[in-house]
C-alpha positions in Angstrom: -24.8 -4.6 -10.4 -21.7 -2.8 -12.2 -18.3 -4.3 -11.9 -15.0 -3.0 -13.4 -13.4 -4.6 -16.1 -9.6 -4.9 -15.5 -6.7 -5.9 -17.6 -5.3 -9.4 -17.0 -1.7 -10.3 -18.5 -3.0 -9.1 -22.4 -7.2 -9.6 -21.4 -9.6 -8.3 -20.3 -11.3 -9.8 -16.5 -14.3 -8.9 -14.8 -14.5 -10.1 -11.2 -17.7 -11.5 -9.9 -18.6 -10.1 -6.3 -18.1 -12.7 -3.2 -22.1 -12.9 -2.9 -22.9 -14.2 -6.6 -20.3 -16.6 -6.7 -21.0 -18.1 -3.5 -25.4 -17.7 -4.6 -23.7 -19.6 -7.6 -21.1 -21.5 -6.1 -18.7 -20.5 -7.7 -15.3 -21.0 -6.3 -11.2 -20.5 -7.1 -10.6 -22.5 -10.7 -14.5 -23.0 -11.4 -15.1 -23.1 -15.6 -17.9 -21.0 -16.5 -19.5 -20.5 -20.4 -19.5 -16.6 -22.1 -21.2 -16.2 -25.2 -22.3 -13.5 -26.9 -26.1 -12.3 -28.3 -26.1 -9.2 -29.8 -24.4 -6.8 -27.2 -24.9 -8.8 -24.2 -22.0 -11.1 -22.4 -23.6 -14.0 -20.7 -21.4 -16.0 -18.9 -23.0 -19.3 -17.4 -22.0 -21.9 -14.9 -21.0 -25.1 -16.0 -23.6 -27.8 -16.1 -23.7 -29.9 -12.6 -21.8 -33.6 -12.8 -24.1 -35.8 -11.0 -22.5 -39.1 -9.3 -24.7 -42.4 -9.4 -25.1 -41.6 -5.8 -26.9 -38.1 -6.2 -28.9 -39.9 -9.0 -30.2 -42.6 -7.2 -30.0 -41.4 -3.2 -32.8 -42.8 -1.8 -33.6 -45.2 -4.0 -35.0 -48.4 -2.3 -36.1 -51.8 -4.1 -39.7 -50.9 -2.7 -39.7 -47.5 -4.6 -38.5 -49.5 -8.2 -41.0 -52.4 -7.5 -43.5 -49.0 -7.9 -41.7 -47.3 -10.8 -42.0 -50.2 -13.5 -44.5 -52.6 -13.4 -43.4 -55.9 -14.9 -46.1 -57.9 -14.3 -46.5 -60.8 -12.0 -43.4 -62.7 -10.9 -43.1 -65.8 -12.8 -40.8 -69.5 -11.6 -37.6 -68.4 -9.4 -38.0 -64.8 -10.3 -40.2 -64.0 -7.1 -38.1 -61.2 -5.1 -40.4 -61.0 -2.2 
């Protein structure tokens, strides 16, 4: 897809169409990377920010009993 490149104050903008950003989710103020290889412009999205929440949805003491195994409980440490 070609888009224009505009002047903006004393830059240059390009304007990315409604159907990318929102495929991207991209939205008014996001931050997004450009570098430059050769004579290509690649402009990325920011990495995600994960909360503890997104990280560990789901997450159950049944499903951490399965995901390290420590051994047999031992004195008061049974968590039955």
């Amino acid at each position: 897809m070609q888009v224009q490149v505009s002047r903006w104050g004393n830059n240059l903008g390009v304007r990315f169409p409604k159907d990318i950003a929102a495929r991207l989710g991209l939205t008014e103020g996001a931050r997004v990377e450009m570098t430059l290889s050769g004579n290509r412009i690649i402009i990325s999205t920011d990495r995600p920010v994960y909360t503890l929440n997104d990280v560990l949805g789901g997450m159950t003491p049944e499903a951490m009993r399965q995901a390290f195994d420590w051994g047999p409980d031992r004195g008061r440490e049974d968590v039955t």
